[in-house]
N, C-alpha and C positions, 0 to 999 in steps of 0.2 A: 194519423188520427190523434186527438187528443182526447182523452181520459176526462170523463165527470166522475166525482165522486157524488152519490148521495144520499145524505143522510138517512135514517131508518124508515121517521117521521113519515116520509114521501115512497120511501119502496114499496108500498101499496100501490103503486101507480105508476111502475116501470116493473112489472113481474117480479117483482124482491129482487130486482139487480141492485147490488151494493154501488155498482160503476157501471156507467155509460160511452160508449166511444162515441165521439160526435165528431162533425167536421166544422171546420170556418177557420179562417184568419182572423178573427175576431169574436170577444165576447157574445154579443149580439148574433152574431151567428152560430156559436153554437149553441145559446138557446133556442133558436129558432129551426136546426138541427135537433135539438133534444124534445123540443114541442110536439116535431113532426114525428117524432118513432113513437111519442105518449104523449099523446094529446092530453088526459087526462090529469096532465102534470100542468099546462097555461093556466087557468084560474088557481093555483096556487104561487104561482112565481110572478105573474101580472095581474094590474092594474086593470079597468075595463078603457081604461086610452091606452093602451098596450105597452105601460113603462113596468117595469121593475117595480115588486113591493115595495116597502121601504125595509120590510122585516127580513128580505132576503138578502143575504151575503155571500159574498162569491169570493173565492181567494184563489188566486194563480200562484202557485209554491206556496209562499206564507206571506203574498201581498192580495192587502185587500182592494180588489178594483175602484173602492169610492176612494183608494188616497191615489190612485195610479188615474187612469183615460175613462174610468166608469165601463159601459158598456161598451165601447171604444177600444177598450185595452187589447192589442194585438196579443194574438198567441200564435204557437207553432206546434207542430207536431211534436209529441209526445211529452208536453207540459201536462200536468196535473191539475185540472180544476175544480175545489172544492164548495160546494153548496153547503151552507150552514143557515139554517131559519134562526133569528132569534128566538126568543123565551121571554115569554109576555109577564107580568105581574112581579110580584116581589117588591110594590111601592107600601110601604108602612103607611099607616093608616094617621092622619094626624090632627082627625076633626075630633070634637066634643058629643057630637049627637048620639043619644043611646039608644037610636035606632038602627047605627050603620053596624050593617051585619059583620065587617070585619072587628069593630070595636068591640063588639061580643062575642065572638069568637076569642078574642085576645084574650079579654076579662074571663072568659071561662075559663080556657089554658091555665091560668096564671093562677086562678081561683084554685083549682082542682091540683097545681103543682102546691099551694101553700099550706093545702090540708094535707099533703102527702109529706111536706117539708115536719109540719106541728105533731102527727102522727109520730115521726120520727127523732122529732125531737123528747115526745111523751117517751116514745119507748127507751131510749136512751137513758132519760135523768131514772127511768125505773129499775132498769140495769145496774144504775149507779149505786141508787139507793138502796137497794136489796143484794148484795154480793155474794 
């Protein structure tokens, strides 16, 4: 048998197993192994043409199947397969419009850090000047 790991994200939908034993010679088959004991794990790991997310990542030891045979990539008993979803967002915001809700979100941060910065600089020079 070889071992899935999976991440937290997803153990809602394998009874909070951390790790799965699955069977197959292949990728592809131990998802298809992993589907069948949690169903409710396929619409998170596939497509509705039944491929791979894109956001899903698989690593057998510490090789990621998209640089190796993809879903193809042979395995053997007692290899270690890890599930890693990526992590969406985190693209910085780089338009002008001051409507786009991230641009104001920024502006307020930065707003709100520069009255805390001026604050601190008052309190400071008052310090100075009164000893």
């Amino acid at each position: 048998m070889t071992t899935l790991k999976i991440p937290t994200p997803l153990r809602a939908y394998t009874s909070g197993q951390s790790e799965v034993n699955v069977a197959g010679v292949k990728i592809s088959e131990a998802l298809t192994d992993l589907v069948a004991q949690y169903p409710a794990l396929k619409p998170h790991l596939f497509n509705d043409n039944g491929g791979l997310r894109p956001f899903v990542n698989l690593f057998v030891g510490e090789h990621n199947i998209k640089d190796l045979q993809g879903v193809e990539t042979p395995i053997k008993a007692g290899d270690r397969i890890m599930l890693i979803p990526s992590i969406a967002g985190g693209k910085p915001c780089r338009c002008e419009e001051r409507s786009c809700s991230l641009r104001r979100s920024n502006l307020h941060v930065t707003r709100r850090l520069l009255r805390r910065a001026k604050a601190l600089l008052a309190k400071t020079y008052e310090i100075g000047r009164n000893p």
